[in-house]
C-alpha positions in Angstrom: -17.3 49.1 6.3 -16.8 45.5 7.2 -19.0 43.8 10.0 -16.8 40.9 10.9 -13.3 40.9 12.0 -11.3 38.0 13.1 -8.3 39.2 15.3 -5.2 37.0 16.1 -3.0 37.6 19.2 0.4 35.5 19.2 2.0 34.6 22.4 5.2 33.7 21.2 7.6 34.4 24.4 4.9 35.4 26.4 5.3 32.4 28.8 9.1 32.8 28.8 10.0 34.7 31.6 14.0 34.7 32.0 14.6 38.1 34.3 17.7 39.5 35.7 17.7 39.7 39.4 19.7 42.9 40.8 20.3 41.8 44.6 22.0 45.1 45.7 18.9 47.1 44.4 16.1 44.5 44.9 15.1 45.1 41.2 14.1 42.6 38.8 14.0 43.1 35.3 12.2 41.3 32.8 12.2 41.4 28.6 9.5 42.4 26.9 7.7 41.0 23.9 5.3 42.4 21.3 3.3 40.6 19.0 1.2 42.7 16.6 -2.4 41.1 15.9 -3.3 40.0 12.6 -6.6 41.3 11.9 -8.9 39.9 8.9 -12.1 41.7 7.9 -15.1 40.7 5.9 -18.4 41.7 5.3 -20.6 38.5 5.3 -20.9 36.4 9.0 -20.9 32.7 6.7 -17.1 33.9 5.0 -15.9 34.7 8.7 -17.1 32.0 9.9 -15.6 29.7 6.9 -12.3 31.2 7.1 -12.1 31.2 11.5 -12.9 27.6 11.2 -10.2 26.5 8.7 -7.6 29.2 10.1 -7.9 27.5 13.6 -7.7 24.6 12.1 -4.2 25.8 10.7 -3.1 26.9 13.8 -4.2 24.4 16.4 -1.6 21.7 16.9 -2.9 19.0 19.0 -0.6 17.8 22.4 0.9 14.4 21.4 -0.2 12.7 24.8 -3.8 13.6 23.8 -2.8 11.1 20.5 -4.7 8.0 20.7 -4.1 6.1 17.5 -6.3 7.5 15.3 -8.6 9.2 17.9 -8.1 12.1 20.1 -8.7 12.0 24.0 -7.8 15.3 25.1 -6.3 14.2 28.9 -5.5 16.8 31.9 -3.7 19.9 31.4 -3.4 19.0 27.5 -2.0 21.9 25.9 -4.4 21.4 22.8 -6.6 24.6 21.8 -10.1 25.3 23.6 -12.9 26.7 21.5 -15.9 29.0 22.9 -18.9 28.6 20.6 -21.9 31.0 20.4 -25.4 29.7 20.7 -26.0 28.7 17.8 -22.7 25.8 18.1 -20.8 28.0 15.9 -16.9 29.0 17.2 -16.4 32.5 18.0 -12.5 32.2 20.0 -10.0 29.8 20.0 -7.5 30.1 22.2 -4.2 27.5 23.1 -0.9 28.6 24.8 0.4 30.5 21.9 -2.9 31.7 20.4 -6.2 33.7 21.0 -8.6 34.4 18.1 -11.6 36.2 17.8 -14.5 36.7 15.8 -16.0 40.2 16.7 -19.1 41.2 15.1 -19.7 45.1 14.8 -21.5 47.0 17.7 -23.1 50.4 17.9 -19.5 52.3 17.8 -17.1 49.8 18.0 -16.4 46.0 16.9 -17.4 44.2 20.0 -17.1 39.8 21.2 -20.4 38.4 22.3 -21.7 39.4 25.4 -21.2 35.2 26.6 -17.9 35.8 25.7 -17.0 39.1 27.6 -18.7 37.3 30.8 -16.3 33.9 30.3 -12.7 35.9 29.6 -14.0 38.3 32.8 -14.8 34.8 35.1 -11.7 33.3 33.3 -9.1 36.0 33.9 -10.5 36.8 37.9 -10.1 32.6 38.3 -6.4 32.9 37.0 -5.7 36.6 39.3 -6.8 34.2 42.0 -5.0 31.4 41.4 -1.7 34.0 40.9 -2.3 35.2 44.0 -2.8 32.1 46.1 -0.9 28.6 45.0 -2.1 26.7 47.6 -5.1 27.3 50.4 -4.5 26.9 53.8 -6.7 24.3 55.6 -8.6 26.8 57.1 -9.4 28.7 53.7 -10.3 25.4 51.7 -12.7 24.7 54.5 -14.3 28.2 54.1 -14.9 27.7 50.2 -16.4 24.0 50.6 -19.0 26.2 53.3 -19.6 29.2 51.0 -20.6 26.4 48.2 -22.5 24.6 50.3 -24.5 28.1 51.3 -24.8 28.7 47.2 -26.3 25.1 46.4 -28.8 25.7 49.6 -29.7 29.0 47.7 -30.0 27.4 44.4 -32.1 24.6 45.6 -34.3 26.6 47.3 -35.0 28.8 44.3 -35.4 26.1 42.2 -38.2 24.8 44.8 -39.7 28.1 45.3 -40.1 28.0 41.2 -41.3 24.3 41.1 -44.2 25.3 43.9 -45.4 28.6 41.6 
């Protein structure tokens, strides 16, 4: 049974989202797209590894304004790929707008991402359900999150003393 898999989800016509807009019955409808995932197995960690680096490689396609002669400085909202490495500086996702892929290593029952990993997509994917919800914070609200994060560095300064003083 293989211990590594490297799974590839496409996005292609994820992001378009032409819909039909039924006034008379308030209904919108949207199309639909399925992309199957490639999945690669293989039993050693260093052929994975090998193979996730050169297929990102192959897939990544870096945003021309992030082209700087010969160098690369990726700039704002760049639409170049972002790779999550594990600890030992070895890449285990890549993801850009058209891509995610993964390098799961086999769990107890089932192949499973790095428990890092599951922490950053959960923080990443409650950051973008927040910012889906709310475009832009009232005055009120922005004044409320610079006061909660001013309560949380309090809170981690004073932990940090309390473990300086032990």
């Amino acid at each position: 049974m293989p211990k590594y898999l490297i799974i590839h989800n496409k996005h292609e016509g994820c992001y378009d989202f032409p819909y039909y807009e039924d006034e008379a019955a308030k209904v919108k409808l949207t199309s639909i797209r399925i992309n199957p995932p490639k999945i690669f197995m293989f039993d050693s960690k260093e052929a994975a590894q090998d193979f996730f680096e050169e297929y990102i490689n192959d897939v990544d396609s870096l945003d021309n304004r992030c082209k700087k002669g010969d160098e690369v400085e990726h700039i704002s909202y760049c639409t170049c790929g972002i790779i999550e490495l594990d600890e030992e500086e070895n890449p285990i996702l890549f993801y850009n707008k058209k891509n995610q892929i993964f390098l799961m290593e086999h769990g107890p029952q089932v192949f499973l991402p790095p428990q890092e990993l599951k922490l950053d997509i959960n923080n990443l994917n409650l950051t973008n359900r927040l910012i889906r919800k709310c475009k832009t914070l009232s005055r009120e609200q922005r004044n409320r999150y610079i006061e909660l994060g001013k309560y949380c560095e309090e809170c981690s300064n004073d932990k940090d003393s309390d473990t300086d003083n032990k």
